[in-house]
Structure formats: C-alpha cells, structure tokens
N, C-alpha and C positions, 0 to 999 in steps of 0.2 A: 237492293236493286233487282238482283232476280232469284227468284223460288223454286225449288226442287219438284213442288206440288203442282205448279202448271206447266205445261208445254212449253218446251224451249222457245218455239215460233211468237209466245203469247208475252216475251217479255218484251221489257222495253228494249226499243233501240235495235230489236230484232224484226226483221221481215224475209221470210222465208217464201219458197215456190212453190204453186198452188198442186201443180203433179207428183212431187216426190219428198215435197218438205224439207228441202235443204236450204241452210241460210244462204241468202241472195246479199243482203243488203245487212249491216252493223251500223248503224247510227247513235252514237254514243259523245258526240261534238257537247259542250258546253255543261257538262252531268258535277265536275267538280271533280274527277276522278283524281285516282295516286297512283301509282308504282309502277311497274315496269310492263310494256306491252307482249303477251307470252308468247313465247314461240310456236306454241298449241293454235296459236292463230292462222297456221299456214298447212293445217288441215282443211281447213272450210274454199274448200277445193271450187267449190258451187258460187263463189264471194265476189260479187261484183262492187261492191260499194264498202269502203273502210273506213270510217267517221270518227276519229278518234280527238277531233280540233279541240282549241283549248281546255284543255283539261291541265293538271299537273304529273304526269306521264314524264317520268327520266328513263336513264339508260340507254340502252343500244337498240336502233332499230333490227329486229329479230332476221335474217339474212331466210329466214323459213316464209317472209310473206314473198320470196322468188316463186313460191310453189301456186300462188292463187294466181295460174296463168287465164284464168276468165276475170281477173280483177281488169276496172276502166277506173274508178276513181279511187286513190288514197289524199286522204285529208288530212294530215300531222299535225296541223300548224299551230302557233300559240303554247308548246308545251315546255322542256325543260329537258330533250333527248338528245343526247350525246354520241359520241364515236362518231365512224364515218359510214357514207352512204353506200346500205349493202348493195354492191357490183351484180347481188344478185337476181333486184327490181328489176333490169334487163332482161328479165326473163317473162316476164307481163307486158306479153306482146300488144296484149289487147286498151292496156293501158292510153288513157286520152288526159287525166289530169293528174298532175303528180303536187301537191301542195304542203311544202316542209319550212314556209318559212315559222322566224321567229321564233330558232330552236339553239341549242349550244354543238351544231354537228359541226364538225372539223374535219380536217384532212384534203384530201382532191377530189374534185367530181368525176364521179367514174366515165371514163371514159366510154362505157361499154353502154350508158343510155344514149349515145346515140343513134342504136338499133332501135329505139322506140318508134317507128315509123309513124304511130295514129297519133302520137303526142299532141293534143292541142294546148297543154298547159304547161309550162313547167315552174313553180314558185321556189328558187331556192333560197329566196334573200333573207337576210335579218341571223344570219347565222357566224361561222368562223371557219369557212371554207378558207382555203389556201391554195395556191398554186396558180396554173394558167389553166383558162376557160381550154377545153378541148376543140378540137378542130372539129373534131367527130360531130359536134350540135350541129354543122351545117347539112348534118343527113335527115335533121328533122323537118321534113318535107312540109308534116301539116300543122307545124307549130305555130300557131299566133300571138300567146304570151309571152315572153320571154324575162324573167325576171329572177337576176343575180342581186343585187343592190343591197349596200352594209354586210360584206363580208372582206376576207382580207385576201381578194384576186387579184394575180397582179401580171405583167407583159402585156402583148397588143392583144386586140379582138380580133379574132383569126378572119382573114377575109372569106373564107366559106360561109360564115352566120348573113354572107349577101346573098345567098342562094336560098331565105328561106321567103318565097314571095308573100306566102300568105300570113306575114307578121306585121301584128298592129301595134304589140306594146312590147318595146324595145328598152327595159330598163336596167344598166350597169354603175349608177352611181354608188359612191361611199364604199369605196375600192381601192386600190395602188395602182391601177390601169393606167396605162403611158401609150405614146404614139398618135397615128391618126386614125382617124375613122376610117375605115374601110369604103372608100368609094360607091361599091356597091351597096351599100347601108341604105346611104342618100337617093336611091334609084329602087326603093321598094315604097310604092305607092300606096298600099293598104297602110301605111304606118300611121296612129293616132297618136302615140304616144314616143317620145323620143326620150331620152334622161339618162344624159354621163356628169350628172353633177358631182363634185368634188372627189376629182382623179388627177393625173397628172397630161391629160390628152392635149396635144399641140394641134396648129393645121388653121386654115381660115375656111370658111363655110363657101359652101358654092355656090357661083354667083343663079342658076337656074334655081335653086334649093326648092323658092316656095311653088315652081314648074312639077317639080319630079317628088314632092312630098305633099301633093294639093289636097289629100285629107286629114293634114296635120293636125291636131286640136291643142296638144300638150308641146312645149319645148322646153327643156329643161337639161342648161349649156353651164351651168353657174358653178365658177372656184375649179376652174381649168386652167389652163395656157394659149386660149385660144386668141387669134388675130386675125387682122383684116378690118374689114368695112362688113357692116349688116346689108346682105343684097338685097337689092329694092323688090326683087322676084319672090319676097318675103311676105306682099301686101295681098300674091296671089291664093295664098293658101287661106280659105276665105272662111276657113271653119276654127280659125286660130283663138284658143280663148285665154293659154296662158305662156306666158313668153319670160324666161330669167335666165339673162346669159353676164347677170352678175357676176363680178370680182376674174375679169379676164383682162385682157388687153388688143380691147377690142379701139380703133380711130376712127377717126373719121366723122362725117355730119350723121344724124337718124336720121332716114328716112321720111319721108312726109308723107309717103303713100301707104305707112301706116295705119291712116287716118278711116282706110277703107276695110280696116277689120273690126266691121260691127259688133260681133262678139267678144271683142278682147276684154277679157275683164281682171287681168295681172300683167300689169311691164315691169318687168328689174332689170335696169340698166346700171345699177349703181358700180362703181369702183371700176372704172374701165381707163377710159384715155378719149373719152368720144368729145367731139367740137374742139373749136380752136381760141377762145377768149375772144369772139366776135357779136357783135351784134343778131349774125341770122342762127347762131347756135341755135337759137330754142324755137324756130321755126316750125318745128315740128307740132308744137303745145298747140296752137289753133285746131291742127288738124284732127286733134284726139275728140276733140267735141263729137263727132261722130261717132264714137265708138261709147253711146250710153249705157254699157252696161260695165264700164271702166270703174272698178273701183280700188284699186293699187296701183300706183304709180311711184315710182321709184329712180333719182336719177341720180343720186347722191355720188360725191367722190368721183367728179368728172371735169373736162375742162369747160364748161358750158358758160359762156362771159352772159355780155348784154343784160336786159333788162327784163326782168319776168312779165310776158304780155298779161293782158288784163282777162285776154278769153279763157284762165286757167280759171277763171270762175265760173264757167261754163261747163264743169266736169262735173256736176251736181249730183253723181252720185258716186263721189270718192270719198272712201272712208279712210285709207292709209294717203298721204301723200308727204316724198321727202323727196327734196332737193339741196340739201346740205353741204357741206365741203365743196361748192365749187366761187366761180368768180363773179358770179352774178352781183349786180350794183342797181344802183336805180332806188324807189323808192316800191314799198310792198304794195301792190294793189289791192283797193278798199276791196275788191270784188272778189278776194279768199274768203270772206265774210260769209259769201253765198256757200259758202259751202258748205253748210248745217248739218250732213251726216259724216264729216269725218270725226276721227275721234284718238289719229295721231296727224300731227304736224311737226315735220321736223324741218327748218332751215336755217340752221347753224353754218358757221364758219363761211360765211359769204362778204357781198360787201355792203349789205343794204344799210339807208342811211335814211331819215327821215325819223317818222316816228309809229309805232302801233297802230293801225288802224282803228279806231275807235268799234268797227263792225266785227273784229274778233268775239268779243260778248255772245254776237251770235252764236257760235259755234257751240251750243248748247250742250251737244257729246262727245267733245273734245277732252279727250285724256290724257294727252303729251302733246307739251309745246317745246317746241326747241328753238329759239332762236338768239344765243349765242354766239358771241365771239362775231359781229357784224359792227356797224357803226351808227347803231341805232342811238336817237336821241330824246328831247323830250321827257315827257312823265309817264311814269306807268300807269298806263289806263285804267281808272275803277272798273271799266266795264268787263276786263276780266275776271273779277269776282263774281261774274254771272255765268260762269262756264263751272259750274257748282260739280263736274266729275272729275275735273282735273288732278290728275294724282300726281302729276311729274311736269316741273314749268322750268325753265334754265332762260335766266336772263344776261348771267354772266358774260364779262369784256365786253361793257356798250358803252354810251354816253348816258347813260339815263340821269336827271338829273330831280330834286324836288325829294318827296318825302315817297316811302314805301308805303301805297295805298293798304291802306286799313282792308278795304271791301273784301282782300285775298281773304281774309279770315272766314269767309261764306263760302270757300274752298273746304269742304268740309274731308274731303277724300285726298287734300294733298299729302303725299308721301317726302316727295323731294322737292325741295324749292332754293334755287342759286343763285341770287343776284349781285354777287360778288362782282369786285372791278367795275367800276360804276360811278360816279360820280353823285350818288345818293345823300341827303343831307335828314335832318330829323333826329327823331325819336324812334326806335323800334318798338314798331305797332304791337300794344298789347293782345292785339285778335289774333296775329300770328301765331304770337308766342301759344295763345293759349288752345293753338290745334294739335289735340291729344292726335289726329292722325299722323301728322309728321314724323315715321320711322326710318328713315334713310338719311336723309343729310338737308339742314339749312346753314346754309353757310352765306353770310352777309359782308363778308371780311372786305375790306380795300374799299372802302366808302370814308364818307365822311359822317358818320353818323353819331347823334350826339346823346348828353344823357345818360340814367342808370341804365342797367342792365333790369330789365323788369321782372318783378315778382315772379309772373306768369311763366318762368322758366322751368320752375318747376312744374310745369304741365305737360312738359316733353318727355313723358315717361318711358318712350319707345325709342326714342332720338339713336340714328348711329354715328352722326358726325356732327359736331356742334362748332362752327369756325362765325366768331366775331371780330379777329382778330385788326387790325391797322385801320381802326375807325376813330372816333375821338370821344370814347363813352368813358363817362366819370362815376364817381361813388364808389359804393364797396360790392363786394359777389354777393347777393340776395343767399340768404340762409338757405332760401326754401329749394336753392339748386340739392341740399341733400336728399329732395324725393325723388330725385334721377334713382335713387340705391335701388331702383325696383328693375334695373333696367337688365338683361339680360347681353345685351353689347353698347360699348359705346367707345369707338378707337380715338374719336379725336373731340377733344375740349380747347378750341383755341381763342385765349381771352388776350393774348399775347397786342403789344403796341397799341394801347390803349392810356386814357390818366384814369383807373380805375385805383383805388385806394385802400385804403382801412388794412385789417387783418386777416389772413387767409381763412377762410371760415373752417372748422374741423370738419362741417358735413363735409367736404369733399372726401374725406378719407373713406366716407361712406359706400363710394361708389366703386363698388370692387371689381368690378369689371370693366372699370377704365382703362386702356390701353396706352393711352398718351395724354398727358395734360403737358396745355403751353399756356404759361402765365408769364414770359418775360417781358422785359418794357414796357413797365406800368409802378404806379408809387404802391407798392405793396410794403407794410410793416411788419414788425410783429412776429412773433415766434412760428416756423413752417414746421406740420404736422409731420409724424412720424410713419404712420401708418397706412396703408393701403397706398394709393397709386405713390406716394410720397419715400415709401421704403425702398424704391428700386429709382436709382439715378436717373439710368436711362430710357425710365418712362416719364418723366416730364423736366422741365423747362423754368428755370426762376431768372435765366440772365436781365440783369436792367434794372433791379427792384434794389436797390440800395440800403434801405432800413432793413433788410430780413436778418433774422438771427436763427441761432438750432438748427432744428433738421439733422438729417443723417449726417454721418463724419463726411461722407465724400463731399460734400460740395463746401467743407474747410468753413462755414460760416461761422461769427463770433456766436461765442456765448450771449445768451440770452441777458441785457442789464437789468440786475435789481435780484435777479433768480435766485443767485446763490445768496443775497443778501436777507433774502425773505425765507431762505431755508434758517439760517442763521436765527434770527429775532427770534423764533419759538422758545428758540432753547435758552437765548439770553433774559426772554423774561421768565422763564420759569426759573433761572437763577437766582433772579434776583429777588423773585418772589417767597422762595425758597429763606433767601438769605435774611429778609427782612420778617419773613413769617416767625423764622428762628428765631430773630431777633429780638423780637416781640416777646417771644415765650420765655424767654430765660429770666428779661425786664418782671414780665409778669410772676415767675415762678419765684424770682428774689423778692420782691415785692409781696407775696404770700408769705413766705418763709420767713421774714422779718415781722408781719403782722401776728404772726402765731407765735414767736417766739416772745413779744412783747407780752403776749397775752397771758401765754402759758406761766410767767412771772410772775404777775398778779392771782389766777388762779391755776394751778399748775394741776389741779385733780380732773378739771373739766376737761383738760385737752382728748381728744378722744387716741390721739397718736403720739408720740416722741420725733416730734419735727428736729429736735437739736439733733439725734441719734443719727438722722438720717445724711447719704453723704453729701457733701457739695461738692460739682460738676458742674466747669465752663460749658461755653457754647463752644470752645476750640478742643474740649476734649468731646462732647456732643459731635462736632462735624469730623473730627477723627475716628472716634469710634463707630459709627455707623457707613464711614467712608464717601462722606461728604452725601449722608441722606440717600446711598444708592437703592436702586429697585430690587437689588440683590438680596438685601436686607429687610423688605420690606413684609411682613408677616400678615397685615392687616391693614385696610381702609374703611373708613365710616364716612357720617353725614358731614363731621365735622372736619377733618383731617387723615391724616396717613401715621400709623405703628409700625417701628422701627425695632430689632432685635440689637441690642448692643453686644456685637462679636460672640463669643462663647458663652457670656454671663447671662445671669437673671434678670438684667435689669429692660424693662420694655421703655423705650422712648414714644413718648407720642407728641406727630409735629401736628399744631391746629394752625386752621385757615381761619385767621381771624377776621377773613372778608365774609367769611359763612353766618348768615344771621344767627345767632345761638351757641356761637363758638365759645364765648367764656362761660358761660352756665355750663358748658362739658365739662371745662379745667375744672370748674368748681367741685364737679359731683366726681373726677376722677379722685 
C-alpha cells in the first residue's frame, strides 16, 4: 500500500498541507485492512480527518489519538475493535463527528465526551456498550445526530438529552431502556427522526405530538409498553413518511386524519389492542387513498371487527399488506384484485366467509398469500396458478371444498403450500407433487382425499415437512418415495390415518435424515425394516397397522410367519438330498462290485484290480465315519460331487450328485 521510495504525502489515503507537509487528512475507509490501529497514530499532531471505516482492524482503540487535538472527524466504523472507549477522545476539542458504530466496544460511555461542545455527530450503535447513557450528553449543545441503538444500555434517558435543540436523529432502540420519555424530547422541533424501538419504555404519546414534532419524517415506537390513543395532532406533521408503533398496547379507534399524510409510505399498527369489534373500526381504510405513495400497511393482531371496505383497492401502490389475526367478517372484496404490485398478502385468522375472488390471478407479484384459519368456502380457484411467483400460499382451516386445482403446479417457485383442514375431496394432483420447488412444508392432511399416493412423490427432493396424513388415500407407499434419500432435512413424513396398504417399502430406510416418520392407522403388512428412521422407536409411529411383524424388539411385534420356516427348508433338503445321493451310491457301488466279481470268475486274469480284496462298507458306517458327510471333513469338490476323508485312514470317500449330467461316467473312470 505504501512505499519507502516516494513521499509520504504521495501515498494513498494520504493528503498532507500545502505549507509544511504534514498529514491533514488519513483516508484509509474500505482498503480491506488487518490489525491493530498503532498508537504511532497520535503523533500526527497536524490530523484533522481519521478514515479507518470498514476495514478488519481489532483491538483497542489507542487512548494516543487524545493527542490529535486538531482532529474533527474519526471514522471507526464497520470494524471488529474492542475494549472501551478511550476517556481520552475528550481531549479532541475540536472534534464534530465521532463514528464507531458496528464494532465489538464494551464497557460505559465515558462520560467525559460530554465536553465535546462542537459535536455534531456521535454514532455509537451496533456495539456492546453497558450501563446508563450519561447525563453529561445533555452538554452537547451542537449535536444533531444522536445514535446509541443495539447495544446493551440500560435505565431512563436522562432528561438533559432535552436540552439539545439542534437534534434531528434521535436513535435509542435495541436496548434494555425503561421508563418514559423525557417530556422535553417531545418539544424539540428539529427532530426528523425519532426511534426507541424494542426497549422496555412505558408512557402514552402526547396528545399535541404532531404540534411540537411538525418536521417529523421517521417514527419508530415498535415492541415497547406503550399506551393510550394515537393523537389525532399526528395528521399535522405533514412530512411523516414512516410510522411503526407495532407490538405496544396502544386502544382506541385510528385516526382518520391520517389520511392527510401524503407521504406516508409505511403504517405498522400490527399487535396492539386498537378498535373495538365494530363496524366503523376500519374507517380509517378509505382515508389512506390519499396517501399514494403508501405502500406497507400493516394492522395485523388487533381488534378491528366489521367488514373490509372495498376502497382498500384503492391503495394501488401497495406492496406489503397484512391484516391478519383480527375479527374482521364479511366477504373479501373482488377489488384486492387491483392491487397488482403487492407481492405479500397476509389475512389469516379472521372471519371471512364466501369464497376467493376469482381476481386474485391478478396479483401477478404476489409471493405470500395467507389466508387461513378464516371460513372460507367454495373451490380453490385455478386462477391462482397465475400468480406463477408465489413461494408461500397457506389455505389451511377453511371450508374449501372440491378437488385441489392442478393449475398450482404452474407455481413454479412454490416453497410452502398448506391446505390442510379443509374439506378437499379428489385425487392429489400430480403437478403438485411433481414441483421440485417445494422445500418447506406441503402438508394436505385433514381432507378427504382419495386414491394412491402418487409416483411423483419422489420429486420432493428438497421437501422438509411432508403431512398427508387423516385423508382417505389407499394402495401401497410408491417405491420411488426412496429418491427423497437425497434430501438433506426432512422432520415430518406423516402418511398416518389413511387405508393405505401393502408392505412397508425398504426404501424408506433410505432416508437418513428423517427425523420422524408416522405411518399409524392404516392396513400396513409385512415385515417393518430395521434400519435408518426404523432403528430408533421414538422416531416413528406404526400404532393401527395390525398385520406388522419384526422390527426392532421394542415395539414387542410377532415374529415374522413362515421366516424361520423358510430358514429351516434349506437345510432339510440338502439332507435329504444328501441322504438319497448316498443312497444311490452304495445301490450303485454294490451293483458294480457284484458285476466284477461275476466277471472276474469267468476270467479272473483280465480283471485289472482284486475287487473281492477290497473292503465292504455300509452306508451307516459311510455316514459314521465321515460324521454324517460334515464340511469338517471335506478335503475336495469337483464337477461331479464332494470328497470326503474317512477319520484318520486312507480311505477317500467320494459322495456324487447324481443330478449332475456326467455323474456315473465319474464313478466309472474312479
């Protein structure tokens, strides 16, 4: 990066002054740096600018950059430096921005920067700061930034930080912060940006607020303890663009004069206690039509009753919109339709009844639909197989009734799909099955659905949840369920309360990273595998199946019928084959030995051997001596038969298989 051969002034990141050539300025921000920042740095006495931003820079900020009292900006941020913040920056009178977020510093904020008088910045957030914000910041006269946020600060905001008029951005979330807001907070007019999101702050908001805050643009109140009514003095702060006073315990009706903040373009009202289960609850919807640059709306997990008016089709340029968990009833207005840039829909857990609007289809860039747990009825509309981005559709706990459209399969990017609890009848569409996107969860269970389980199952290679369970599909498990083995998770297989049949197939053993399989209640037969999800009890499920046999000892099932009988047979005929081979041979050998001896009578010169000399030998001293034919004794095998050593003697037996084509031409030539 820098060379001994040119002038220090000439390197990078260096810029020096034109009369004496001392470094002014270090700009070294984004270079990819390492190590540790030296303490040699608090020589350059002349250093008005310190650029050291993300780079990978640890250890302890050098307590030596006190000494660069002509320094105005330090830039830390984005690094990986530790310890706490040296008490002796205090000393950089001249200092205007101080910027350290997004580092691993710890400890308390020294209290001693709040002699910084020219301060206009100070970024401490994103770090592991501790203790309580000092009182001492409220000395910082010309601070306009103010930004603590994700660290671990905890007790009230000292009411002196109301003393700094010339602050716009006021940010404390992601904190242990408790108590209220320091009244004077609420009475500094420069503020643009406000944000105590997720602390423990109580208090209700003041009714003047949007009076004595009227160049608000930012508000961000969300995952506090806050209460009261939203003041309608809220509609005056007329530069308002983002508003989330989510997961509080906030009552009361919304306001309607809302409606006259042109620029809003985020509401999250969700998880609060607002409206009363009335008809004019959602009075407020109309009025948002004026606000066209709205595109998040958020009301979810409230008390909002009545009927969702139709002018919410009128928000056409909403891309997020969720109304979910509340009381809402009525039938869905065709006029959601219009809404062709959203691309989440959530309205789940309501009471809507009727059926899909046919004008969903539109929704061309629609990614999640939620509208479960309602009392929707009717068929599922083909026309959302035209919403070809959909990754995530939850139809579950409705009336739906009829067959699971096919068209879904032109969902080409569906991830999760739930239309479980349902009153669904059919066949399980082969398109479904056969979208290799589906890696999350299809789960179809609590229907009435008929029929095998289709081929195409094995096309769920990503699958993490697989529930068919309490439908009424018959046949047996399709083999080709063993190309799931590719799968890297898959917790739940539930084929469970079904008349599914035949034998457990072995590929299941396949799928070693099954974490649960449920096959109970259904006519399963047949011997249950040993291996993979099947070795461990209490990963799956066989109650109900009445034919099963085997399997591991724990679940006490009979033995397998026929099994040990079919071990048995092997051995019985090779007995007997054994016995009858012998049998044969002896027949045959007497039968020789009577031919030769007749013969030898007649010409007794010709005989090539002394057959009379030789000894006679039952077949009961044969199967004695050799110990009934064991493999012990066995010295030799050929084409024809097995050679046998009779105990210690000379004598070789040999037993022929006289099923062997060529077998008596052996005895012969023996």
């Amino acid at each position: 990066l820098w060379n001994d051969s040119v002038h220090f002034c000439k390197w990078q990141g260096v810029a020096c002054g034109r009369k004496h050539q001392r470094v002014r300025s270090l700009d070294l921000n984004d270079l990819s740096l390492s190590g540790t920042v030296s303490p040699h740095a608090g020589n350059l006495t002349f250093l008005r600018y310190l650029g050291l931003a993300s780079n990978n820079f640890h250890g302890e900020i050098p307590k030596e950059i006190g000494q660069l009292f002509r320094l105005r900006i330090i830039e830390m941020r984005n690094n990986s430096l530790s310890g706490e913040i040296p008490r002796d920056i205090s000393n950089c009178s001249e200092l205007r921005i101080m910027s350290l977020i997004k580092n691993n510093l710890a400890g308390n904020i020294p209290s001693q920067l709040g002699s910084l008088k020219k301060l206009v910045v100070l970024y401490l957030g994103g770090n592991k700061l501790t203790g309580e914000i000092p009182h001492s910041l409220g000395n910082l006269s010309s601070l306009q930034d103010f930004f603590l946020s994700e660290n671990h600060l905890q007790g009230k905001i000292p009411t002196g930080l109301g003393q700094l008029r010339n602050l716009t951005v006021f940010t404390v979330g992601a904190n242990n912060l408790s108590g209220t807001i320091p009244p004077a907070l609420y009475n500094i007019p420069s503020i643009t940006t406000f944000e105590t999101t997720n602390n423990q702050f109580t208090g209700s908001l003041p009714a003047n607020l949007g009076l004595t805050l009227p160049n608000l643009q930012e508000l961000f109140f969300a995952q506090n303890e806050y209460f009261g009514s939203i003041p309608e003095s809220l509609a005056n702060a007329s530069r308002l663009r983002l508003i989330d006073i989510s997961n509080n315990s906030f009552t009361g009706q919304f306001p309607t004069d809302l409606g006259y903040l042109k620029g809003l373009e985020s509401l999250h009202l969700e998880f609060n206690f607002f409206g009363s289960n009335t008809s004019q609850d959602l009075s407020f919807v109309p009025s948002l039509a004026n606000c066209s640059n709205l595109q998040q709306l958020y009301f979810d997990g409230n008390n909002f009753g009545g009927a969702l008016p139709s002018s919410i089709g009128n928000l056409s340029n909403l891309v997020q919109l969720g109304f979910g968990r509340n009381p809402i009833s009525g039938t869905i207005p065709e006029e959601v339709g219009n809404l062709v840039n959203l691309y989440r829909l959530d309205m789940d857990r309501n009471f809507f009844s009727g059926s899909i609007p046919i004008s969903f289809g539109k929704l061309q860039k629609l990614e999640r639909l939620t509208l479960n747990q309602n009392l929707l009825s009717g068929e599922i509309p083909a026309s959302l197989g035209n919403i070809t981005k959909l990754y995530w559709l939850e139809l579950e706990g409705n009336k739906f009734q009829g067959n699971i459209t096919p068209s879904l399969g032109s969902c080409r990017n569906l991830r999760f799909l739930d239309v479980s609890r349902n009153k669904l009848t059919g066949f399980i569409p082969r398109e479904i099955l056969g979208l290799s996107s589906l890696s999350e969860t299809l789960n179809l269970s609590q229907n009435s659905l008929t029929g095998p389980l289709p081929l195409e199952v094995g096309s769920l290679r990503s699958i993490n949840a697989l529930d068919v369970s309490e439908n009424k599909l018959s046949g047996e498990i399709p083999r080709t369920i063993g190309d799931l083995s590719r799968l890297e998770i898959l917790n739940m297989q539930d084929l469970s309360r079904n008349n599914l049949s035949g034998n457990i197939p072995n590929e299941l053993e396949k799928l070693l990273f099954l974490q649960y399989l449920n096959l109970s209640f259904n006519n399963f037969e047949g011997e249950v595998p040993k291996t993979g999800v099947f070795s461990n009890a209490s990963a799956f499920s066989l109650v109900g199946n009445k034919n099963l046999c085997g399997g591991i000892p724990e679940f006490q099932l009979s033995a397998c019928p026929g099994k040990e009988e079919k071990l048995r047979r092997p051995s019985i005929v090779i007995v007997l084959t054994t016995t009858i081979s012998s049998f044969i041979l002896v027949v045959i050998a007497t039968s020789f030995y009577l031919f030769y001896r007749r013969k030898s009578k007649r010409n007794p010169i010709s005989s090539p051997f002394m057959v009379d000399k030789l000894p006679q030998i039952s077949y009961g001293e044969l199967l004695k001596a050799t110990d009934g034919f064991s493999s012990e004794n066995l010295i030799g095998q050929g084409s024809f038969g097995s050679v046998y050593q009779q105990g210690e003697g000379l004598v070789a037996v040999k037993v022929l298989n006289l099923q062997q084509h060529g077998a008596s031409k052996s005895f012969i030539s023996e």
